[in-house]
TORTORTOR-655149 format. One record per residue (C-alpha): residue number from 1; chain; x, y, z. Coordinates in Angstrom, 1 decimal. Each point is the difference from the previous one (the first is absolute). Example, Ala and Ser with C-alpha at 12.3 -4.5 7.8 and 13.67 -1.06 7.14 Angstrom:
<pts>
(pt 1, 'A', (12.3, -4.5, 7.8))
(pt 2, 'A', (1.4, 3.4, -0.7))
</pts>
This chain:
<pts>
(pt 1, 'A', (3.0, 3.0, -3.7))
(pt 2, 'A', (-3.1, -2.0, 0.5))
(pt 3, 'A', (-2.5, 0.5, 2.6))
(pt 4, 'A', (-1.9, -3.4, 0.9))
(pt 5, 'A', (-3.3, -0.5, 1.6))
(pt 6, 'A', (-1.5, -3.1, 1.1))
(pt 7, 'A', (-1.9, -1.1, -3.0))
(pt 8, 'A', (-2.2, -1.0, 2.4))
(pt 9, 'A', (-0.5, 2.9, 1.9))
(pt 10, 'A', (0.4, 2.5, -1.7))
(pt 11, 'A', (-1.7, 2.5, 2.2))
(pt 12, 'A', (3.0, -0.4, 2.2))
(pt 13, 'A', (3.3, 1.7, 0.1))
(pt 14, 'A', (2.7, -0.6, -2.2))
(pt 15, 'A', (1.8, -3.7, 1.2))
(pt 16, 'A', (3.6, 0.6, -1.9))
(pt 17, 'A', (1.9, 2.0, -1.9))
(pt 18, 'A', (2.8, -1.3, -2.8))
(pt 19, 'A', (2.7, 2.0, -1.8))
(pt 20, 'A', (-0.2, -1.4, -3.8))
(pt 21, 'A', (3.2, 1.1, -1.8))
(pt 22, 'A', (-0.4, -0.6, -4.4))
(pt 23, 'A', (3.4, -0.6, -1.4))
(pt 24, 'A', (-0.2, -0.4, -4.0))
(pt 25, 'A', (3.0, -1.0, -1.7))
(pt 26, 'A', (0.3, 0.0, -4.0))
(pt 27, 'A', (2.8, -1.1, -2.1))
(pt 28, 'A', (-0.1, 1.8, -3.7))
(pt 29, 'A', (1.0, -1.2, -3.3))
(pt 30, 'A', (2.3, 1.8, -2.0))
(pt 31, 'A', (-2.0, 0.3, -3.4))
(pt 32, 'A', (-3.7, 0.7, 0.7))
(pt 33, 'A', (0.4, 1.3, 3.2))
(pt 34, 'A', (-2.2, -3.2, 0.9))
(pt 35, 'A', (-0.1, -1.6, 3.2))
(pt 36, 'A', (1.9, -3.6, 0.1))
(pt 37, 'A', (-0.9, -0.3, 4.0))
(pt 38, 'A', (-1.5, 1.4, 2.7))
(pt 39, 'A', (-1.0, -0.5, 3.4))
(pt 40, 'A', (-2.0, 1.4, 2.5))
(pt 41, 'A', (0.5, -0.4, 3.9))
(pt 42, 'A', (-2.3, 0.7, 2.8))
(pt 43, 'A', (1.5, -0.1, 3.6))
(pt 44, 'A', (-2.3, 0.6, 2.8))
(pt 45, 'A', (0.5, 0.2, 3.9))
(pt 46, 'A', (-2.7, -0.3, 2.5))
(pt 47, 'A', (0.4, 4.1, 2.1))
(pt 48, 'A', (-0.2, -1.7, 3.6))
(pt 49, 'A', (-0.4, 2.1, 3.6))
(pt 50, 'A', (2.9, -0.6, 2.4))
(pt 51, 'A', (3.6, -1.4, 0.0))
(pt 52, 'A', (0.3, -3.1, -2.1))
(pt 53, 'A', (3.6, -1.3, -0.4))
(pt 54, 'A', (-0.4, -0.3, -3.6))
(pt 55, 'A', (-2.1, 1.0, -3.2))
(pt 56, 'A', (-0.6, -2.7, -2.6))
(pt 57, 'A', (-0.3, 1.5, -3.5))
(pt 58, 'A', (-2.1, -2.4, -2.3))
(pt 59, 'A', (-0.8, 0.3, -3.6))
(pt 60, 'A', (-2.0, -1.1, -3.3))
(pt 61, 'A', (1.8, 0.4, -3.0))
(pt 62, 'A', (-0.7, -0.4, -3.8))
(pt 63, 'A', (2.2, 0.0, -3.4))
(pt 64, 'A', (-0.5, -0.1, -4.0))
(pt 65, 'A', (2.3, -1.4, -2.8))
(pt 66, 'A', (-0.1, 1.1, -2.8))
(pt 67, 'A', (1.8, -3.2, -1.4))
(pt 68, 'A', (-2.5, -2.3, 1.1))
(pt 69, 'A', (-2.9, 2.4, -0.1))
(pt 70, 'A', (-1.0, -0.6, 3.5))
(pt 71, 'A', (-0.7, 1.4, 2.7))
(pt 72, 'A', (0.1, -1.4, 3.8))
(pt 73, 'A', (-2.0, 1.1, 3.0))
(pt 74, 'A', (2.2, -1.4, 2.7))
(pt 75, 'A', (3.3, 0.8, -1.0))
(pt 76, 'A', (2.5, 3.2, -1.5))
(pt 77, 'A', (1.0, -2.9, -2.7))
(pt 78, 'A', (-2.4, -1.6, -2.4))
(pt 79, 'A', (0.2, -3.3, 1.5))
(pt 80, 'A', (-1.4, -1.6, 3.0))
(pt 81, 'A', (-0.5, 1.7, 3.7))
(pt 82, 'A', (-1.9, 0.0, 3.2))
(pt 83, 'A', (-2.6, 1.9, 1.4))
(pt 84, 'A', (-0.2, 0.2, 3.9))
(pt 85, 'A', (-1.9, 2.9, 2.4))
(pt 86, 'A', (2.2, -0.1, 2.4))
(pt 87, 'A', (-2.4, 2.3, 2.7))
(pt 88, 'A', (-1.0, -2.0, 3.1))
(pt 89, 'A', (-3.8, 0.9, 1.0))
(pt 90, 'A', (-0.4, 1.4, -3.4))
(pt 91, 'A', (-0.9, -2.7, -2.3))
(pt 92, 'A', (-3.2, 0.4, -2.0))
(pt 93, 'A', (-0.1, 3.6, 0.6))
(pt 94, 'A', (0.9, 0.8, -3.5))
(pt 95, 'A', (3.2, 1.2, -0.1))
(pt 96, 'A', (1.4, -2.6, -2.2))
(pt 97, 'A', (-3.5, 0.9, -2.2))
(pt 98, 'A', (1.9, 3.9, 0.1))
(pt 99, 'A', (3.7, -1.3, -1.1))
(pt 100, 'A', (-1.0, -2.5, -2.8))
(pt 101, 'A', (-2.3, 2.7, -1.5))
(pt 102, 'A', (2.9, 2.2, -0.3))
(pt 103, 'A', (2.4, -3.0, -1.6))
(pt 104, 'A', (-3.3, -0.6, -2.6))
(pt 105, 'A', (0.1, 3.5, -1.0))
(pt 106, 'A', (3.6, 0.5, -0.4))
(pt 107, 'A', (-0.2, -3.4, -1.8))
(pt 108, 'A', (-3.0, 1.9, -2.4))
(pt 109, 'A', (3.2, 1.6, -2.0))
(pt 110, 'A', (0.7, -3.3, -1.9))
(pt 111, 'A', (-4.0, -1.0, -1.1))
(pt 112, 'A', (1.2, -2.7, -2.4))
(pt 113, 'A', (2.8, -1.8, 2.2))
(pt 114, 'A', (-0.9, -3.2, 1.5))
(pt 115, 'A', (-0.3, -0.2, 3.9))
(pt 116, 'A', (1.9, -2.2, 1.8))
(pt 117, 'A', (-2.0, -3.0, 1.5))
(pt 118, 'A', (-0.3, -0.2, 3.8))
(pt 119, 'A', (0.6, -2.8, 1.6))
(pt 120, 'A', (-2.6, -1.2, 3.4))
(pt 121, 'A', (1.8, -1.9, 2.2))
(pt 122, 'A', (-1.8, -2.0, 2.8))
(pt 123, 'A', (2.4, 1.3, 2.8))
(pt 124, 'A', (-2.1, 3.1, -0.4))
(pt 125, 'A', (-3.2, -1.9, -0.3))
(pt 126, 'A', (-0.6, 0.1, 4.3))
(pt 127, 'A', (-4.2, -0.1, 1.1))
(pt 128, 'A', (0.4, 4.0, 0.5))
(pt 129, 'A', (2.2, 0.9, -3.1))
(pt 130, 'A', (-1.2, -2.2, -2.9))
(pt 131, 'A', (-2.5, 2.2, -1.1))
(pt 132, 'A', (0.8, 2.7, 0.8))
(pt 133, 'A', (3.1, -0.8, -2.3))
(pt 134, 'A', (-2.2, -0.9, -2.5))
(pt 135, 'A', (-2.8, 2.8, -0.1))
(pt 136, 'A', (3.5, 2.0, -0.1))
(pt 137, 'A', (0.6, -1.0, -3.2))
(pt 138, 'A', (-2.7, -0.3, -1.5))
(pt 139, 'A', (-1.0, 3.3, 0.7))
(pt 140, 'A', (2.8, 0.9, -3.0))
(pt 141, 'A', (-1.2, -1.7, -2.1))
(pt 142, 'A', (2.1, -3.0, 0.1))
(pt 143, 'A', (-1.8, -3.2, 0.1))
(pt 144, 'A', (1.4, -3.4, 0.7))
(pt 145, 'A', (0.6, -4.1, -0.8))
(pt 146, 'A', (-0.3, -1.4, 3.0))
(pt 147, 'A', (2.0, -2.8, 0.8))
(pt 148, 'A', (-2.1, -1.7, 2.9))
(pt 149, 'A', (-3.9, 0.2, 0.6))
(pt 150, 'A', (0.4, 2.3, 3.3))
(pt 151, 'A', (1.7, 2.6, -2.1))
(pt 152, 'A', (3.4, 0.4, 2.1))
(pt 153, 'A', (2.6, -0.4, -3.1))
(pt 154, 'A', (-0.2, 1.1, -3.6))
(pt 155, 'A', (1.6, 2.1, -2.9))
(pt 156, 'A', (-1.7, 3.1, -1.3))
(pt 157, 'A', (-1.3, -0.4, -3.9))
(pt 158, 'A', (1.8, 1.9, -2.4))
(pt 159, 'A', (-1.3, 3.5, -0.3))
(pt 160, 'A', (1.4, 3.6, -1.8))
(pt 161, 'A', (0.4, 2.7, 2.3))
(pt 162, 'A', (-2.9, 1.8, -1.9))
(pt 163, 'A', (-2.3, -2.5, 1.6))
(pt 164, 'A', (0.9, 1.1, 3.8))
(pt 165, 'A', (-2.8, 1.6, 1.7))
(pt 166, 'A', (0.7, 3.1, 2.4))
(pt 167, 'A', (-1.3, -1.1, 3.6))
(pt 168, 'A', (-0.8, 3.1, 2.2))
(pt 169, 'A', (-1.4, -2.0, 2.6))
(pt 170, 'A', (2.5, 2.1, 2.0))
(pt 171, 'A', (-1.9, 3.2, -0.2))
(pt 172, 'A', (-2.6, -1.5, 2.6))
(pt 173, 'A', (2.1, 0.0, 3.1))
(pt 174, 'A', (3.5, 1.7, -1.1))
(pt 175, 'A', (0.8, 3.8, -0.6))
(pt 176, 'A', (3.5, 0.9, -1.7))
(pt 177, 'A', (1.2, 3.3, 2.0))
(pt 178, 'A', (2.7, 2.3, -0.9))
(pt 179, 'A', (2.6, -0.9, 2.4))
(pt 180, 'A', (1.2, 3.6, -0.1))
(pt 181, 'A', (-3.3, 1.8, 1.4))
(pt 182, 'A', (-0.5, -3.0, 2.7))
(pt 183, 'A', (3.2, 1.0, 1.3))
(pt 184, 'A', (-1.1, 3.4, -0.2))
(pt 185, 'A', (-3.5, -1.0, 2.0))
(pt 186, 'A', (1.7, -1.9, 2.4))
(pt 187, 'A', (2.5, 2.9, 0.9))
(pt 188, 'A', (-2.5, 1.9, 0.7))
(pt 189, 'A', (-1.8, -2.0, 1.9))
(pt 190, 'A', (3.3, 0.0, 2.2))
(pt 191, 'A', (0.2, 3.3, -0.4))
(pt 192, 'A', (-3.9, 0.7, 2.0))
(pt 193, 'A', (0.6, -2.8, 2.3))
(pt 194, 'A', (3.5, 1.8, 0.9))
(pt 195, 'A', (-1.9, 3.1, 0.7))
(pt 196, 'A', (-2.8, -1.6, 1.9))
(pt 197, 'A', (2.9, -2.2, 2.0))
(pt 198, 'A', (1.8, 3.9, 1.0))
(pt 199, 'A', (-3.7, 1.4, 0.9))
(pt 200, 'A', (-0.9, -2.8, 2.3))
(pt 201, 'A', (3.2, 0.1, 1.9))
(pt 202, 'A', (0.6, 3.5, 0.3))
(pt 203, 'A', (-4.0, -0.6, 1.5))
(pt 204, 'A', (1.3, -2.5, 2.3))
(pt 205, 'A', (3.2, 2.3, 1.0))
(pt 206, 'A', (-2.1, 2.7, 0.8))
(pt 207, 'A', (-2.3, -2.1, 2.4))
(pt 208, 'A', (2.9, -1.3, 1.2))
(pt 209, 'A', (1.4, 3.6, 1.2))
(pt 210, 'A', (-3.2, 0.9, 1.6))
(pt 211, 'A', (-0.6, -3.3, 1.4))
(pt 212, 'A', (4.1, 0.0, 1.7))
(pt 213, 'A', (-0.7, 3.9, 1.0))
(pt 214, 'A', (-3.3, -0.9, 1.5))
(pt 215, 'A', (2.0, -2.6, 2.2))
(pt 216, 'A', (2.6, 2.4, 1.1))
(pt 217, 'A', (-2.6, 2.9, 0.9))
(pt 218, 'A', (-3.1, -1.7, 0.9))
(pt 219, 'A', (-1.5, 3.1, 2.0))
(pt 220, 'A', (0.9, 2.2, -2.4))
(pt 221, 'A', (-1.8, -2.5, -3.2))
(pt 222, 'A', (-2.9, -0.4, 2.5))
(pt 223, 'A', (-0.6, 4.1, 0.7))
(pt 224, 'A', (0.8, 0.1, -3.7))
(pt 225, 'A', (-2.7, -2.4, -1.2))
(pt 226, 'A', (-2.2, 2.0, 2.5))
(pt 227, 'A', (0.6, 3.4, -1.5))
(pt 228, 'A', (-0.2, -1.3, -3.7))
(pt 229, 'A', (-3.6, -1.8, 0.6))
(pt 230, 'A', (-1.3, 2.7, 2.3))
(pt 231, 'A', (0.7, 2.6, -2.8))
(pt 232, 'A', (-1.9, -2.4, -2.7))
(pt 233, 'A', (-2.8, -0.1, 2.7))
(pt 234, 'A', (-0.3, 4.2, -0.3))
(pt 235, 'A', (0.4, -0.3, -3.5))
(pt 236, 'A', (-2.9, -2.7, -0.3))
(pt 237, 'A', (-2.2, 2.1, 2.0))
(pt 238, 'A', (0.7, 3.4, -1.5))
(pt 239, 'A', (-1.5, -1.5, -3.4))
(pt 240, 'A', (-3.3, -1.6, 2.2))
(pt 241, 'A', (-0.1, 3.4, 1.3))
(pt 242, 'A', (0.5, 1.6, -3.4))
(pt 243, 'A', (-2.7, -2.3, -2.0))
(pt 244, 'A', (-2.6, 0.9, 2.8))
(pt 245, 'A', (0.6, 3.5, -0.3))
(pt 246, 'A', (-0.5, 0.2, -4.0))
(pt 247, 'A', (-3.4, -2.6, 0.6))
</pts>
């Protein structure tokens, strides 16, 4: 599970959690024990407070052929594929940085095989997204022929999979946590704010008694009260008493 901060402000608390779940899939040949394909699937799923009718499960996904020695970093197969962050509020916070680094080093099994080019398409070119989209890339390694002077469409040049460069970018704003000890954390915490939850009302149920008994038996609270402040008075001046004896 990833725990994001705002890049920004990263003094703050955390601003989201996601569930990441790696499924790798490998198919083996019979002689060599080699591996003809493979594919590696990352779904993730914003954690959200509150009822929400539905969760959407997103992922990025990568394959290898060992056919056509190549290797794709948008799609299980080896040919073409999309690649969409699909977390409103999210964007540029690096979690698509996190995802494609772990498709890149999965991909670092096949160093020789050719990776598939990645096509820019301008309906992913908008003012706030173009480069953003771009620096995205980039940032593997993958550089571009652009197709138009403000850089909105193009096809990545052909590169090996050995040429990919790791981008831990991530590491600035976004901590992986076990997901079993955060559960564990955050029973606990339930667990304390259960018991401080019983303390206060049992507080609150006492004064309650006393407050209902004090209603019905008002003379008797009052002579009560009395009695119980007279005796700290004695007890108060027995000490002055005391400490000007011993001086």
């Amino acid at each position: 599970m990833l725990a994001v901060k705002d890049k920004n402000q990263l003094d703050k608390p955390v601003i989201a959690y996601v569930v990441v779940e790696k499924t790798e899939e490998a198919s083996i040949g019979r002689e060599g024990g080699q591996i003809n394909e493979a594919s590696i699937t990352l779904n993730y799923q914003l954690i959200q407070s509150g009822i929400t009718p539905f969760r959407m499960t997103h992922s990025f996904q990568g394959g290898y052929s060992k056919i056509w020695n190549k290797v794709s970093l948008s799609s299980v197969s080896a040919g073409n594929g999309a690649i969409f962050l699909d977390l409103q509020g999210l964007y540029g916070q690096r979690i698509g940085t996190y995802l494609m680094n772990e498709i890149v080093l999965w991909a670092k099994q096949w160093p020789d095989a050719d990776v598939n080019p990645i096509r820019l398409s301008s309906g992913q070119a908008a003012p706030d997204n173009k480069e953003r989209r771009n620096r995205f890339y980039e940032g593997f390694g993958l550089e571009f022929i652009y197709s138009d002077l403000d850089k909105e469409e193009g096809m990545s040049k052909p590169i090996k999979v050995n040429e990919l460069k790791d981008n831990l970018k991530w590491q600035k704003n976004i901590t992986v946590v076990e997901i079993i000890p955060f559960i564990e954390n955050l029973m606990n915490d339930l667990n304390r704010q259960k018991l401080d939850f019983d303390r206060c009302n049992n507080v609150i149920e006492r004064l309650g008694k006393e407050n209902r008994w004090a209603r019905d038996h008002p003379i008797i609270w009052c002579l009560s009260r009395i009695c119980y402040d007279k005796f700290n008075y004695m007890i108060m001046l027995a000490v002055v008493v005391l400490i000007y004896l011993v001086v």
